[in-house]
C-alpha positions as CSV (number, residue, x, y, z in Angstrom):
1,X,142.9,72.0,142.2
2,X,145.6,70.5,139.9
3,X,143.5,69.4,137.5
4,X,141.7,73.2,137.2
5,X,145.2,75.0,137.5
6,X,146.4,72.4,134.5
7,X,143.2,73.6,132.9
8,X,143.0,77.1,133.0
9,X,146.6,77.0,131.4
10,X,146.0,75.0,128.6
11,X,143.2,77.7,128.1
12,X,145.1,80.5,128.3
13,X,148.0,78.9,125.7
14,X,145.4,78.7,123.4
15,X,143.8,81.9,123.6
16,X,147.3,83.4,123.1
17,X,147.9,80.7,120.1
18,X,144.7,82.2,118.2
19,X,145.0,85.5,118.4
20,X,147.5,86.3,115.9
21,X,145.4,84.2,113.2
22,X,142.4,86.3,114.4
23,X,144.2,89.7,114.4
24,X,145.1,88.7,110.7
25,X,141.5,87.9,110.1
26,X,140.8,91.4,111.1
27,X,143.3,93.0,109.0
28,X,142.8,91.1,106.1
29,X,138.9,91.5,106.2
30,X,137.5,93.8,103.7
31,X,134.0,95.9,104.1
32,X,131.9,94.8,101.4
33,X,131.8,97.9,98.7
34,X,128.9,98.9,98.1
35,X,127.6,99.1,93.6
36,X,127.4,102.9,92.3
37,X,124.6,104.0,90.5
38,X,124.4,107.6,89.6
39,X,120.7,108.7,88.5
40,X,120.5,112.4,86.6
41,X,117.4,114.1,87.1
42,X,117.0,115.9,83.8
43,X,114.3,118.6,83.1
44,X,113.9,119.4,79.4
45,X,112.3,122.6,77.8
46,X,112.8,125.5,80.5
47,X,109.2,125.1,81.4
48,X,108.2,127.5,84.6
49,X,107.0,124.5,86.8
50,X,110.7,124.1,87.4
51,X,111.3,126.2,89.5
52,X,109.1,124.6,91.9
53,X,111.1,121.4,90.7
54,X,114.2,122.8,91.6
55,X,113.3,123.8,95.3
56,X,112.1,120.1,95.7
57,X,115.5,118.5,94.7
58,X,117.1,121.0,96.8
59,X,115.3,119.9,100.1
60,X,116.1,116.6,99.8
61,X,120.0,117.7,99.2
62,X,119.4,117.0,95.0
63,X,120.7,118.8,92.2
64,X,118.9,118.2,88.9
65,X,120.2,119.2,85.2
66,X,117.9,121.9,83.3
67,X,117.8,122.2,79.3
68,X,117.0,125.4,77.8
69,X,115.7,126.7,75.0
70,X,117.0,130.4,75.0
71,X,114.7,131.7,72.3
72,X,111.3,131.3,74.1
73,X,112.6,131.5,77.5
74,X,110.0,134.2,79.5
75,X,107.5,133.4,76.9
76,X,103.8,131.8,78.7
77,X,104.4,128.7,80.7
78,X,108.4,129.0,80.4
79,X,110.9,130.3,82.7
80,X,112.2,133.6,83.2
81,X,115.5,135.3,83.1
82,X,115.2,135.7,87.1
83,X,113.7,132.5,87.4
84,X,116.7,130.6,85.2
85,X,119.0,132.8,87.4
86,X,118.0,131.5,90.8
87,X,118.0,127.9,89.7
88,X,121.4,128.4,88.6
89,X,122.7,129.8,91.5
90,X,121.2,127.3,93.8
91,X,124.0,124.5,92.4
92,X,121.9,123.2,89.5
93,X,123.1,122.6,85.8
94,X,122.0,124.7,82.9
95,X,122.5,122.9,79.7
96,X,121.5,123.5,76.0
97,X,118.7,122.5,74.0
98,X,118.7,124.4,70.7
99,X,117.1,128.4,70.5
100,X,113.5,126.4,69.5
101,X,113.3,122.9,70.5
102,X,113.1,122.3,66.4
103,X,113.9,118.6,65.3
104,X,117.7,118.9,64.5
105,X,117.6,115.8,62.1
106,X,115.2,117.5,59.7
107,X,117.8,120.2,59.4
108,X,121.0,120.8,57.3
109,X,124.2,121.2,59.1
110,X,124.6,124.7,58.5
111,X,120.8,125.6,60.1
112,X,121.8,122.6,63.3
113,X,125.3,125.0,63.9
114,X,122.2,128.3,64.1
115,X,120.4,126.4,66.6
116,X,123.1,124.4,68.7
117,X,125.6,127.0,68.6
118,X,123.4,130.4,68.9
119,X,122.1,128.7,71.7
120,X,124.7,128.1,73.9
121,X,126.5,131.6,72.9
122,X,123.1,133.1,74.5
123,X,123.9,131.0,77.9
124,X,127.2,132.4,78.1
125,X,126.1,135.7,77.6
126,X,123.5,135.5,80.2
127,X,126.6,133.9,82.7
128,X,126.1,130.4,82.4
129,X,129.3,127.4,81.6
130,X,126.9,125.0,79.3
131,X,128.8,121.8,79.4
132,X,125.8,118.9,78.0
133,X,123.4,119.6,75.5
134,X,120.3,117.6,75.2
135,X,118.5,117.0,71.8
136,X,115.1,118.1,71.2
137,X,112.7,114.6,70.7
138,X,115.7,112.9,71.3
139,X,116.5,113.3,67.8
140,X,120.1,113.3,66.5
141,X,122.3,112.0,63.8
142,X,125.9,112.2,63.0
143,X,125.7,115.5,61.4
144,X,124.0,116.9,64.8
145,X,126.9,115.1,67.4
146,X,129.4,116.5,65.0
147,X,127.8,119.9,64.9
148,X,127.8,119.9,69.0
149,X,130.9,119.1,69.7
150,X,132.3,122.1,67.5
151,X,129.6,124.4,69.1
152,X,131.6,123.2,72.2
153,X,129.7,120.6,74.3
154,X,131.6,118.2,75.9
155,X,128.7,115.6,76.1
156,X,125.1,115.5,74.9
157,X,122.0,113.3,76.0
158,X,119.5,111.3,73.5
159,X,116.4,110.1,74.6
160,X,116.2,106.0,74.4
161,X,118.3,103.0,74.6
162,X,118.1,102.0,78.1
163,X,115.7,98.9,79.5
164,X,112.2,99.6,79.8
165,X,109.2,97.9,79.1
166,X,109.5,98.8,75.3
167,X,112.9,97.5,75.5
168,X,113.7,94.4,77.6
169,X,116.9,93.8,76.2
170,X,118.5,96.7,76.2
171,X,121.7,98.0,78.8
172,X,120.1,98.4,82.3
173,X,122.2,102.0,82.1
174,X,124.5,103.8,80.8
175,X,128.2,103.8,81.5
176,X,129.7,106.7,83.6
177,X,132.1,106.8,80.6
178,X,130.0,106.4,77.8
179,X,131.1,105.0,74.7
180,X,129.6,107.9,72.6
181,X,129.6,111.0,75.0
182,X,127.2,112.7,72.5
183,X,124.7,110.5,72.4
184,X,124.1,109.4,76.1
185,X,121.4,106.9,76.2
186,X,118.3,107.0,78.8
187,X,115.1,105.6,79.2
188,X,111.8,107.2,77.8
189,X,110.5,110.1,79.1
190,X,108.9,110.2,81.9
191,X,104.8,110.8,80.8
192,X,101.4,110.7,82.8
193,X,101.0,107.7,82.6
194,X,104.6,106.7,84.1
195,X,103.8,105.0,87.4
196,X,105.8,105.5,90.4
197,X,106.8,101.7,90.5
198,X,108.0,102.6,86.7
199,X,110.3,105.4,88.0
200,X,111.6,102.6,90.8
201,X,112.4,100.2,88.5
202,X,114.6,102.1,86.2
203,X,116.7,102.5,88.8
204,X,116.6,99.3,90.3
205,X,117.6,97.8,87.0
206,X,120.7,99.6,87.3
207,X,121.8,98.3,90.4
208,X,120.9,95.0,90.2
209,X,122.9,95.2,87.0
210,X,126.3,96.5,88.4
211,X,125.3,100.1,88.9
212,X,125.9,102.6,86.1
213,X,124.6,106.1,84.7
214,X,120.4,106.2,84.6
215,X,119.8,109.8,83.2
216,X,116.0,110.3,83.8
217,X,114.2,112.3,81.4
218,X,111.2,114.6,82.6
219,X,109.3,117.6,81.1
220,X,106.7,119.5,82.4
221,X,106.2,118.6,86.6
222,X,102.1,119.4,87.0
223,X,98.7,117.6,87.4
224,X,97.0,117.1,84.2
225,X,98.9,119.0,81.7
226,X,99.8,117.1,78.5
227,X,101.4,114.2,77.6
228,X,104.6,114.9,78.7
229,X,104.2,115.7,82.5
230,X,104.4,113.6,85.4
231,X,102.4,115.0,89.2
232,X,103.6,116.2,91.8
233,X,102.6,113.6,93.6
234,X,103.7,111.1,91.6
235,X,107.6,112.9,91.9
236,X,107.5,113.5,95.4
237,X,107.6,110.3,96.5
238,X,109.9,109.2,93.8
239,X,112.7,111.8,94.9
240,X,112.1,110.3,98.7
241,X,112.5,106.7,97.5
242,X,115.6,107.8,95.6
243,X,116.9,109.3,98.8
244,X,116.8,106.7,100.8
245,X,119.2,104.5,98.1
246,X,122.3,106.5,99.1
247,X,123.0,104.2,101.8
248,X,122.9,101.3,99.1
249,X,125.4,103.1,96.8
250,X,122.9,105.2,94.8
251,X,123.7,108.9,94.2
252,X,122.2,111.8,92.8
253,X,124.6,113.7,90.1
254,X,123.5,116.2,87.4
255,X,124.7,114.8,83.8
256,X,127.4,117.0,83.7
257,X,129.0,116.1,87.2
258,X,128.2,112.4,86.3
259,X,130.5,112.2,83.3
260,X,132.7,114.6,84.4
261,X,131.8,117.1,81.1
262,X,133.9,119.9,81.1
263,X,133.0,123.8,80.3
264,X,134.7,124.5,76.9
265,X,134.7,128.3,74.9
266,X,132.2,128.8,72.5
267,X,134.0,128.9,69.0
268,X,134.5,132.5,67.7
């Protein structure tokens, strides 16, 4: 009985002896943090399939970033007024994108200031706060980032310069401060014959790379309808995937949230 009393105290004074290390243990352990990447959904051209667009981003809890081009806005195949309005007041971004999606570098400064700046005077008439502007093509040169940040955009997206398959070696993404705030870099746009696994890996570059900015470019949302167009079916299950990577540290932000661009007055 000794022997077991003798025993059960030694026990006992060691339990006590370890705890203190083990409580510090506790307090000193960190949760592992988890890598950001922020992926904007960008829709270029106003086109009228966005609507439906919109409402799919919405049930999976998304907001996407919308680029108009004021000028032919309620013309065939584009959004209306109405239309612009109640994607706007669901939570998305409206942004810029010249009156007619003309290629700015082929333009003097004095007709990119008509198109950039008329353009986003016409989305603050109609109610909007235009923040980002995105360049028609992708097209843009130091006369056009010079003529949108007097216009009063605080950032504006390129098309380009991110890893893809054209690309192998360049940046994975884009930085959620980017070096040059008006000429955000992305991937390619998304066309029909972007595969789902495609879409995936943009993003996976990203976090397997230290997370970042991937601003995804996409045009018209249908089933057979030019170049430029990715299915439905195809984008469904893209937007689920990309869902489900929150709980790895993978959020969806439009462009204007995700580097914090700010709503400035149109110049007089």
């Amino acid at each position: 009985m000794k022997i077991f009393r003798r025993v059960a105290v030694f026990s006992a004074a060691l339990a006590i002896a370890m705890a203190p290390g083990q409580v510090g243990q506790a307090k000193t352990a960190k949760p592992v943090k988890k890598v950001e990447t922020v992926v904007s959904l960008t829709f270029d051209d106003g086109d009228s399939t966005h609507l439906a667009v919109a409402r799919m981003l919405e049930r999976r809890g998304m907001r996407g970033t919308f680029y108009i081009n004021t000028d032919t806005i309620g013309d065939e195949l584009k959004l209306t007024r109405r239309h612009l309005a109640a994607i706007a007041g669901k939570g998305h971004e409206i942004g810029g994108h010249t009156l007619t999606h003309i290629r700015l570098t082929e333009l003097t400064q004095s007709e990119q200031e008509g198109q950039i700046c008329d353009d986003r005077r016409r989305l603050v008439a109609w109610g909007y706060r235009p923040a980002t502007l995105a360049y028609p093509f992708g097209a843009v040169d130091s006369d056009a980032k010079a003529v949108a940040r007097r216009c009063g955009y605080d950032a504006a997206r390129s098309v380009g310069g991110l890893r893809e398959w054209k690309c192998p070696g360049c940046p994975a993404s884009e930085t959620t401060r980017p070096k040059d705030r008006y000429e955000i870099r992305t991937p390619s746009s998304v066309r029909e014959d972007t595969l789902l696994r495609h879409m995936k890996q943009q993003v996976l570059n990203a976090e397997k790379s230290g997370g970042g900015l991937v601003p995804l470019v996409f045009h018209r949302v249908c089933d057979r309808c030019g170049l430029y167009s990715v299915t439905p079916e195809r984008l469904n299950p893209f937007l689920d995937w990309l869902a489900a990577r929150k709980s790895r540290g993978t959020v969806v932000k439009t462009l204007q949230s995700a580097v914090g661009a700010r709503y400035r007055p149109v110049p007089g």
